[in-house]
N, C-alpha and C positions, 0 to 999 in steps of 0.2 A: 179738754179735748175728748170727744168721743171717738170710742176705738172702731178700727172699722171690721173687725170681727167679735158678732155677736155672741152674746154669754148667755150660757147653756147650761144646762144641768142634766146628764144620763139619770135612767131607775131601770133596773133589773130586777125582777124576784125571782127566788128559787124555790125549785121543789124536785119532788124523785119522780120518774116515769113509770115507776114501780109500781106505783100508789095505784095510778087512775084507773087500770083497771080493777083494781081489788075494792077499790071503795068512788063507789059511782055518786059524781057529785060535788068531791070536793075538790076538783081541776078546777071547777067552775064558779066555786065558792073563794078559792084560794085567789082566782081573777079578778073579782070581785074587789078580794081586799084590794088589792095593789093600782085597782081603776080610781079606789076611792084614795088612795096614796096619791096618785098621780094627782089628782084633781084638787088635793091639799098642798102639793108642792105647788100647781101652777097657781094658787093662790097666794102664794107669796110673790108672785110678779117674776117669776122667770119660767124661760121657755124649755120645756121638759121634753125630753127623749123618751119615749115609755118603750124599750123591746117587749114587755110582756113576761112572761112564765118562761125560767129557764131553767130546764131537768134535764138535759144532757151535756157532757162536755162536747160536743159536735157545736150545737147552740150556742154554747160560751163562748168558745174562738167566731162563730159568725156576730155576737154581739160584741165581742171588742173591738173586730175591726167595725163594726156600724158606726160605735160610738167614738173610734178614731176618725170618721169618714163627718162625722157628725161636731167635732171640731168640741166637746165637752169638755169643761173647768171640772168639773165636781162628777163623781156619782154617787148615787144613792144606789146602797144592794139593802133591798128590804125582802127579809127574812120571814117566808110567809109560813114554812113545816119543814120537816125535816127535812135536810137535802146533802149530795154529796159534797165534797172540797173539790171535788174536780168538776162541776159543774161552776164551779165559784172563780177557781183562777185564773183560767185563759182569756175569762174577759175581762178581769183586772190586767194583769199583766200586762195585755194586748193593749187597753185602753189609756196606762202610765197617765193615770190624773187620779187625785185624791181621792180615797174611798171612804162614804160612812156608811156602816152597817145599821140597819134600821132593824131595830128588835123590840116590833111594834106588835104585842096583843089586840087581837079583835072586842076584847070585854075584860072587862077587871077579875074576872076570874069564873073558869067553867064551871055550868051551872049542873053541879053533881047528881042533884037528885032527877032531874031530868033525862040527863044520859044515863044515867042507873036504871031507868023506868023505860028505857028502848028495848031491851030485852034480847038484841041481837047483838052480839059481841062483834061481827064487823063494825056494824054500824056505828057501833060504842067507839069503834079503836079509829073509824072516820072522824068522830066527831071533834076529840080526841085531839089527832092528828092535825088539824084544822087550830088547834090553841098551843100547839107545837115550836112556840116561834123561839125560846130561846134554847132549842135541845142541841140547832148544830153550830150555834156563835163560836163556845168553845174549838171544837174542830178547823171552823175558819180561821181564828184567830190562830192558833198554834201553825198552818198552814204559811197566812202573813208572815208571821214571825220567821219562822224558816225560811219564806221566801223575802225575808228584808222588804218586806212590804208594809209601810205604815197605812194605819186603818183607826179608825173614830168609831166611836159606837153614841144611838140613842137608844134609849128604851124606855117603853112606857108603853102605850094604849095605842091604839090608833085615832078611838073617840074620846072626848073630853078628859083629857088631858094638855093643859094649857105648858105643863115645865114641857116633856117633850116635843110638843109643836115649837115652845119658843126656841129651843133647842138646836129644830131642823131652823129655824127661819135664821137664825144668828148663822148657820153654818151657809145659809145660799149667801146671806149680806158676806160674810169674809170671803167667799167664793169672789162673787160679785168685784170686790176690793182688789182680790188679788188679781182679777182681770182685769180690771184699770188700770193697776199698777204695771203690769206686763205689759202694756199697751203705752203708759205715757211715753211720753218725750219732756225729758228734764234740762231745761235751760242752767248751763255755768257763765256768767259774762265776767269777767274782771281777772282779780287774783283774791288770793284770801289775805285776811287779815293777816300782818306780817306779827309772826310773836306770841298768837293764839293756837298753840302746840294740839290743843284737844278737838277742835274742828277741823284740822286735815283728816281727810279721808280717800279711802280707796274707789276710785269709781268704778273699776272691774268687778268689785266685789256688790256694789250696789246695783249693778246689772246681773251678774251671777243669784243675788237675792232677790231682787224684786222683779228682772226682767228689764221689758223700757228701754229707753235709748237714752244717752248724755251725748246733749249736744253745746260743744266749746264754741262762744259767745264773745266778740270784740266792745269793748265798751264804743270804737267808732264808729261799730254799723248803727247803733243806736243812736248815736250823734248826729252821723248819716242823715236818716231818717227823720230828726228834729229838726232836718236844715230845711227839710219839704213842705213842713208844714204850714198852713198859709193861715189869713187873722181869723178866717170863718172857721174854718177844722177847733183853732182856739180857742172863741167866744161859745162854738158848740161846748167844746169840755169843760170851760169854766163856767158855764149855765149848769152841767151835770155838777160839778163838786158843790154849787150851791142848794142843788138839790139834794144829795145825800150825805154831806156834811153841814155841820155849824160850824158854821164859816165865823169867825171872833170879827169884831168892828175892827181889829188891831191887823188887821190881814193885809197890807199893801198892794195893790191890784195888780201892780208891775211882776209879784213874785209867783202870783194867784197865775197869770199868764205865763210866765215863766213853766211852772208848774204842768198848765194846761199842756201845753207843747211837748213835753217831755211824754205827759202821761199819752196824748195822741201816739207818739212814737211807739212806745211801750207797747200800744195795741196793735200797731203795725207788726213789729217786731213779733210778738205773740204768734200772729196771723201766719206771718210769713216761714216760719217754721213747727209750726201748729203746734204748739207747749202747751204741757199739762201741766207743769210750774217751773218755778225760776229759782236763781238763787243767783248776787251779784254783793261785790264789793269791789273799788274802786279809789286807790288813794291818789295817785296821778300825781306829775314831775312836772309840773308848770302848764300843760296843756289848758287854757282857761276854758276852753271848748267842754273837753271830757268834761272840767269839774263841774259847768254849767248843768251840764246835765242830768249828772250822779246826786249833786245835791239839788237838785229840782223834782227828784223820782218819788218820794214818800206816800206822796196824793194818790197818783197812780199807778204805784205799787200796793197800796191799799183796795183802792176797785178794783185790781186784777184779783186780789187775793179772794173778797164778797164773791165774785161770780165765778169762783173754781177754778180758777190757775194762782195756788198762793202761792209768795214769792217770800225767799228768806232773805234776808242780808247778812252781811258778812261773810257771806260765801259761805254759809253753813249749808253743807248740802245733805247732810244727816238728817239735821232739821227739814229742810224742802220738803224730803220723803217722810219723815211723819206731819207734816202739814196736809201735805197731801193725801194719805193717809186718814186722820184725823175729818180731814174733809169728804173726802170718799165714802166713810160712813154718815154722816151727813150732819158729824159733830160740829162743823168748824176749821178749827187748828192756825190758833193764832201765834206767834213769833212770842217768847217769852223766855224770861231769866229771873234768877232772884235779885231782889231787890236790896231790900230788909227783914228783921224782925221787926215784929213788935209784941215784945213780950209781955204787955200788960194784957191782949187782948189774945194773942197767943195764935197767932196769925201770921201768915209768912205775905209780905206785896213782892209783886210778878209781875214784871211786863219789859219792856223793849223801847227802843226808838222806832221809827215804823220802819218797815210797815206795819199797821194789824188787821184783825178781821174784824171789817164792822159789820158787817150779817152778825156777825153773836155779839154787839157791845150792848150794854145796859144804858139806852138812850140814844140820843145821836151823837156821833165821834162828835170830838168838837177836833179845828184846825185854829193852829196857834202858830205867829211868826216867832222863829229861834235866833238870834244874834247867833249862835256857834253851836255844831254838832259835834257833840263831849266827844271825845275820842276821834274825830274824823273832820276832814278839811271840810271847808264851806258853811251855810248857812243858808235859810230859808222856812221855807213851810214844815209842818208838822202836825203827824195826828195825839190826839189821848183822848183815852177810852179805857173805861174799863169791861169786863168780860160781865154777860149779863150774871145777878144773881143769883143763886142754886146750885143745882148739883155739877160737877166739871169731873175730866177724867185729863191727865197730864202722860203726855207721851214721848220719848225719847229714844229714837236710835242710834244704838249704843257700835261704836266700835272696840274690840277685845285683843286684849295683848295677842292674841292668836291671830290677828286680822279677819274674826269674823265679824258677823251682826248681829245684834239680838235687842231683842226691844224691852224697854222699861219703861211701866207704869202705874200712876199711881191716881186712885179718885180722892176727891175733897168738895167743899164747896165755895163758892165765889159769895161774899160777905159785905155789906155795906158797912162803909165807915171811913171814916177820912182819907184821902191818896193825895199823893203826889202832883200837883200842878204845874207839872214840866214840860209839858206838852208830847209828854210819849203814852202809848199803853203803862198801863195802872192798874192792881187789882190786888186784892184782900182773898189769901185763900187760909180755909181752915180744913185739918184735917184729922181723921179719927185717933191720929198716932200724937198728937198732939205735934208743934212747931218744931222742938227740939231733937225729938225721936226722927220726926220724920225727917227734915234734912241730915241726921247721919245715916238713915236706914237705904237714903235715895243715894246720898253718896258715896257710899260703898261700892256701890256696883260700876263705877267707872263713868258715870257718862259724863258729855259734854256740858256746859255751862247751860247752853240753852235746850228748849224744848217746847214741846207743841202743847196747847191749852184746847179745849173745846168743851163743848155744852154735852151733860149729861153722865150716868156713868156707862162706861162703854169697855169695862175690860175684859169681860167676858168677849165681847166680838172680837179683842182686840189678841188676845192667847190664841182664839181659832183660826186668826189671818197666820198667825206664826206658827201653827200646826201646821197649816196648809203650805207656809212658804220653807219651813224646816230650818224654823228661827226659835231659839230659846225665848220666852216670851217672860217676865220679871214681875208681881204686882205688889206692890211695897204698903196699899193699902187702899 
């Protein structure tokens, strides 16, 4: 679901008013840097707020409210020379969205014998002054501090320096995430798994963290909705699953349709209350109806997941939100658990009944008919897959004996070599902490059984979303 308030990024630079007339030049030079800031920010693909040069606290209170008016996730205060604290806090304060301080050199280091060779001591102490950028950090930061105002720092160059640009970019992507996440709408249908003590969770408090809305979901409006749909809406979606799945010769066509009709609804349902992901479990008391439909969802619970509304099962709504999560950086985030060991090869298998994410599987899912869903009424269709080969980053949000949230994760890589032909997600992860280490190191910290999988390593993006949402952030390896 795209949010319908765009994501933005504020920049302010500071300086003293003092300066400009004593050393002619470098108001203009100081501009300069921060046009060329702005124009590195907008290269990262978000739309930047640039106020310009700010040297008085007059100015500061007029850019906070701009950048309140201006509706900004993020800002960047980049630190061009020396400048007051009170030119710094009133447009923080005023502004109340995440601040990072850019403590960005114009050159790897002033070029001494040069400004030695000017001869005129203004001029020297302009020049100077202009490579000034990490003199008043200290002063803002003690300022924060005081003021209970949390604040981020980069530093490095302006030019050619690759760590801090990637730096600032990781910081607009977890921006970017967090305002997704503020933004979605999280579908709950069903009840939760009776007996599964560690996926109850708080939904106030998943709106209190992430923002979003939880919207309470009838498994019969979905039923509803399955009763409308007619053979063509069908034969369209089962023409789609034979397009992006491998469909097994052993597939029944009657279940395949089955199937179709459920997942038709599913998109309906999506539509009609515009979901950025889902989460549904369903055991039901004789209704043949409901069960038709709960166990007919796997297929198109799967496609929902590929094009950005993933959906968990089991009513794991912890999971959803790092799904969602996980995909929002543009990893993926498939539905997973552990499996097994396998201690010869030293390697832990992962994966779930569906749904999963087949945008990230290694190959095309295959779809496999089940006589019986282990733990759950019904039978029917099913996906396995495993997560493509390489690097993976494994994410879990955690609820705390305190009732808060905080997120655990840990990178590995996805491994060829024999799985499981059950017909669920499947996969071989290996990790630098080795099998044993790492399932105590992970289970220590409380979380839930399941957890989100995705392509690449991504924990650094993944600490700065939880800076910015003012979530304990965990990385196990």
């Amino acid at each position: 679901m795209k949010s319908e308030s765009p994501f933005g990024v504020g920049l302010f630079s500071i300086g003293l008013d003092t300066y400009w007339a004593q050393f002619p030049g470098l108001k203009e030079k100081l501009l300069g840097f921060t046009e060329h800031v702005a124009r590195k920010l907008e290269g990262s693909g978000c739309h930047v707020i640039n106020l310009g040069l700010i040297d008085t606290p007059e100015k500061s209170f007029w850019a906070g409210h701009e950048f309140r008016k201006a509706d900004v996730d993020l800002i960047f205060l980049h630190v061009t020379t020396y400048a007051l604290s009170s030119t710094v806090l009133p447009a923080v304060r005023r502004a109340k969205v995440p601040v990072i301080i850019l403590n960005l050199s114009p050159a790897p280091a002033i070029d001494y014998e040069r400004l030695n060779r000017l001869g005129d001591r203004t001029k020297m102490t302009g020049e100077w002054l202009a490579h000034c950028q990490a003199c008043p950090v200290p002063e803002i930061a003690n300022v924060f501090h005081r003021c209970r105002i949390p604040f981020f720092q980069v530093t490095g160059m302006i030019e050619n320096d690759p760590v801090a640009w990637k730096e600032v970019a990781e910081w607009i992507e977890a921006a970017r995430v967090a305002h997704l996440m503020e933004h979605n709408r999280l579908g709950v249908m069903g009840n939760y798994y009776g007996g599964m003590l560690d996926i109850y969770s708080d939904l106030t408090q998943h709106c209190a963290y992430f923002g979003g809305h939880v919207e309470i979901l009838e498994v019969e409006e979905l039923v509803a909705l399955r009763r409308q749909i007619n053979d063509a809406d069908a034969d369209r979606k089962v023409t789609e699953f034979r397009t992006s799945f491998d469909v097994q010769s052993d597939c029944p066509d009657e279940e395949l349709r089955r199937a179709a009709r459920t997942s038709v609804a599913l998109d309906r349902l999506v539509e009609r209350h515009q979901l950025g992901s889902l989460t549904y479990y369903h055991k039901g008391v004789g209704s043949a109806e409901n069960e038709d439909g709960i166990s007919s969802i796997i297929l198109g619970t799967s496609l929902l997941t590929a094009r950005g509304v993933p959906v968990a099962g089991e009513y794991e709504i912890k999971n959803a939100q790092a799904m969602k999560i996980m995909d929002s950086f543009g990893a993926g985030g498939s539905f997973t658990e552990y499996y097994a060991v396998d201690y010869n090869d030293d390697v832990l298998l992962m994966g779930h009944d569906g749904p999963g994410h087949i945008a990230i599987a290694e190959g095309k899912t295959k779809v496999r008919p089940l006589e019986v869903y282990h733990g759950k009424v019904g039978r029917g269709l099913s996906v396995e897959m495993s997560v493509k080969h390489g690097p993976v980053t494994l994410l879990s949000v955690v609820q705390t004996a305190d009732g808060k949230l905080k997120l655990l994760t840990a990178e590995g890589e996805s491994v060829a070599g024999p799985i499981l032909e059950i017909g669920n997600t499947n996969s071989r992860y290996r990790f630098s902490l080795g099998a044993r280490r790492f399932l105590e190191q992970w289970n220590v910290h409380g979380p839930a059984h399941h957890c989100a999988v995705g392509l690449g390593h991504i924990s650094s993006k993944l600490k700065k979303l939880g800076a910015l949402l003012g979530m304990e952030c965990i990385q196990v390896c």
